[in-house]
C-alpha positions in Angstrom: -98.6 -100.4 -137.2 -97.0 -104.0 -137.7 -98.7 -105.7 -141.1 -100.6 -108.2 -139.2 -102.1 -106.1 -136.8 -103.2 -103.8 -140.1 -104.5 -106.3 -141.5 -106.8 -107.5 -138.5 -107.9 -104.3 -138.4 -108.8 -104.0 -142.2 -110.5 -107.5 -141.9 -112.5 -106.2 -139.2 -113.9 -103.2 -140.4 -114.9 -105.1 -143.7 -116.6 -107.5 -142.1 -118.7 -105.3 -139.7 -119.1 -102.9 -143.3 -119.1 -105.2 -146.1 -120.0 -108.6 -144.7 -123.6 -109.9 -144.8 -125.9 -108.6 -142.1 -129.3 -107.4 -141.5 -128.7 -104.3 -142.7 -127.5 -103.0 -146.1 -123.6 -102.2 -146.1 -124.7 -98.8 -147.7 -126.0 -98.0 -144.2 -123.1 -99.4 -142.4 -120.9 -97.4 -144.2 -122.9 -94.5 -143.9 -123.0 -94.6 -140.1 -119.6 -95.5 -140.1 -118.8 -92.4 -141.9 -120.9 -90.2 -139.5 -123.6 -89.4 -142.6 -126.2 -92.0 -141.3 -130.1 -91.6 -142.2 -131.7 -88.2 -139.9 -133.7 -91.2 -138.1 -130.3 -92.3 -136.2 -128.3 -89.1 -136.4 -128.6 -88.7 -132.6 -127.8 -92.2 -131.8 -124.5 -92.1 -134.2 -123.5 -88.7 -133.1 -123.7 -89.6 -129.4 -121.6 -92.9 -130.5 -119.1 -90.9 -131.8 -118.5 -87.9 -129.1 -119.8 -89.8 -125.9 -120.4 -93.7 -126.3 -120.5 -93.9 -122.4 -123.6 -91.8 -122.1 -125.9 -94.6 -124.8 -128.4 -96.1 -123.4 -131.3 -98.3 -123.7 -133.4 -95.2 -124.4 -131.8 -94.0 -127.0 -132.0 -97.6 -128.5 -135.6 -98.1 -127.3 -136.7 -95.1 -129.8 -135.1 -97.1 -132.3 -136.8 -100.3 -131.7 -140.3 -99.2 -134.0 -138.2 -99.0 -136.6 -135.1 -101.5 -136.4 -135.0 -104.9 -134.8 -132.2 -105.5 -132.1 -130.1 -107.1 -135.0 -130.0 -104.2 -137.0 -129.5 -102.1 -134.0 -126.5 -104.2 -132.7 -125.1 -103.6 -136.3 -125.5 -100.0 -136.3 -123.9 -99.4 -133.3 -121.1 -101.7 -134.0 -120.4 -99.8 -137.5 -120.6 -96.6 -135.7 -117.9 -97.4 -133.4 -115.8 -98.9 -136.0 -116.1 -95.6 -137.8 -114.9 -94.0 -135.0 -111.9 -95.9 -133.7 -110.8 -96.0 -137.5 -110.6 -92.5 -137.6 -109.0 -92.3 -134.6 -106.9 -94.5 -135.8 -105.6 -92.3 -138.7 -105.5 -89.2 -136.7 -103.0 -91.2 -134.2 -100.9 -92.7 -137.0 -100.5 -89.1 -138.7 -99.4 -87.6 -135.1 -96.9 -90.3 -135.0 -95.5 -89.6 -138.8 -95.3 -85.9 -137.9 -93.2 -86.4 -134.5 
């Protein structure tokens, strides 16, 4: 990957994980990483195997407990997570051909 485009990407994912938001980074992160709190383990695990099946109902179980901000975040770090790791895993495939 050409520098600039490696660091968009980095700039990205610390934004959407470190940057201010309405929820803590430590629970960006953790959803990023796939370890998110029991509450939103099904949400992050369908997020990262099938993001075409989410829908409003799985975010409407959610909405007792997070606002739509902190939802929107959630989800956003959850995908990051994922398209950062398949990221890597496409980057080591290329170093190994």
């Amino acid at each position: 990957m050409n520098d600039i485009l490696r660091q968009m990407q980095q700039a990205t994912a610390a934004a959407v994980l470190r940057g201010p938001g309405t929820t803590s980074t430590e629970l960006r992160r953790a959803v990023a990483e796939g370890a998110p709190p029991e509450e939103l383990r099904a949400l992050v695990d369908k997020i990262r195997l099938h993001a075409y099946r989410v829908t409003d109902e799985d975010l409407a179980s959610l909405r007792g407990r997070y606002t739509e901000d902190q939802l929107f975040e959630i989800v956003v770090a959850a995908a990051i997570g994922v398209a950062e790791g398949q990221l890597r895993a496409g980057m080591r495939a290329l170093e190994e051909a």
